[in-house]
N, C-alpha and C positions, 0 to 999 in steps of 0.2 A: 261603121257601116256594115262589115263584116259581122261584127255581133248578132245585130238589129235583124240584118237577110236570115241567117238563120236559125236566130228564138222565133221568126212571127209564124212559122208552124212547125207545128207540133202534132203527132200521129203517134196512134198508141192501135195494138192489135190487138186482139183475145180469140184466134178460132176464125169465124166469121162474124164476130165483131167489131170494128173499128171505128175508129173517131180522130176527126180531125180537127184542128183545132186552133184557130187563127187567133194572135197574138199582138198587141199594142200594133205596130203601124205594117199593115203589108201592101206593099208598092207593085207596081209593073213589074220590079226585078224579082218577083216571087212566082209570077206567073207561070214559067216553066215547073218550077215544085211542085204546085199546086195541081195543075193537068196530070204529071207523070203520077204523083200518088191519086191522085180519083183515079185516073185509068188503071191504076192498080187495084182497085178494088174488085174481087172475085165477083163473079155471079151468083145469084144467090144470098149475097150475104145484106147487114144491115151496117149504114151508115151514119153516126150523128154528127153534124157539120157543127160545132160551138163557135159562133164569134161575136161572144157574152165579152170576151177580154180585150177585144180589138176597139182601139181606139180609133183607127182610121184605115177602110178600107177600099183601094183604088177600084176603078171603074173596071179594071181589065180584071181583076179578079172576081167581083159582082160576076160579070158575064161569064168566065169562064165555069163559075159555080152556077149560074141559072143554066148552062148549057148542058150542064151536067145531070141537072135535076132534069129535064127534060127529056132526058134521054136514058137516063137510071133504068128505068122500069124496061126497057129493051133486054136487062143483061138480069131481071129480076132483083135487082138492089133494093134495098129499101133504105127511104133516107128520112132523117126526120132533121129542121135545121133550130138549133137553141139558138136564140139573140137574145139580147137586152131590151129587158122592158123600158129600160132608159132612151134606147136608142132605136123607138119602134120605126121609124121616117127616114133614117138616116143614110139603109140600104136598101135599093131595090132586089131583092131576092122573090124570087119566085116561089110558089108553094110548090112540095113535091107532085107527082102525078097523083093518079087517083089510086095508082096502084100501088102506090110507095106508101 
């Protein structure tokens, strides 16, 4: 269980670029991770959310990521979200703003 909570993300930096990037199964108990690094994200910068690897993604994390995206373009973020062409139906994810 400890493994699992923290391989299912993964966050990489360069400057003001970063990417997040969610991993085989991430649950409710990831949901704190997931909040503190978006809110980590500077303003300004650019965001790629990947969750091409993620085999199953809970509900509380969807939201917390569409909350996110919707609110991005406040702090000038720009986001852009990578999934699976396999998995187009699977998450309700929002699209970025119009500003993102």
């Amino acid at each position: 269980l400890r493994s699992n909570f923290r391989s299912a993300v993964f966050e990489i930096s360069d400057n003001n670029n970063h990417m997040l990037r969610l991993r085989k199964d991430v649950s409710f108990l990831n949901k704190a991770i997931i909040k503190a690094k978006l809110e980590a994200i500077p303003p300004n910068a650019y965001l790629l959310i990947d969750t091409t690897r993620a085999e199953f993604i809970d509900r509380d994390i969807v939201e917390e990521i569409n909350d996110f995206l919707c609110h991005a373009h406040l702090k000038n973020i720009k986001v852009e979200m990578k999934k699976s062409p396999f998995k187009r139906n699977q998450y309700q994810f929002q699209e970025p703003t119009p500003n993102n």
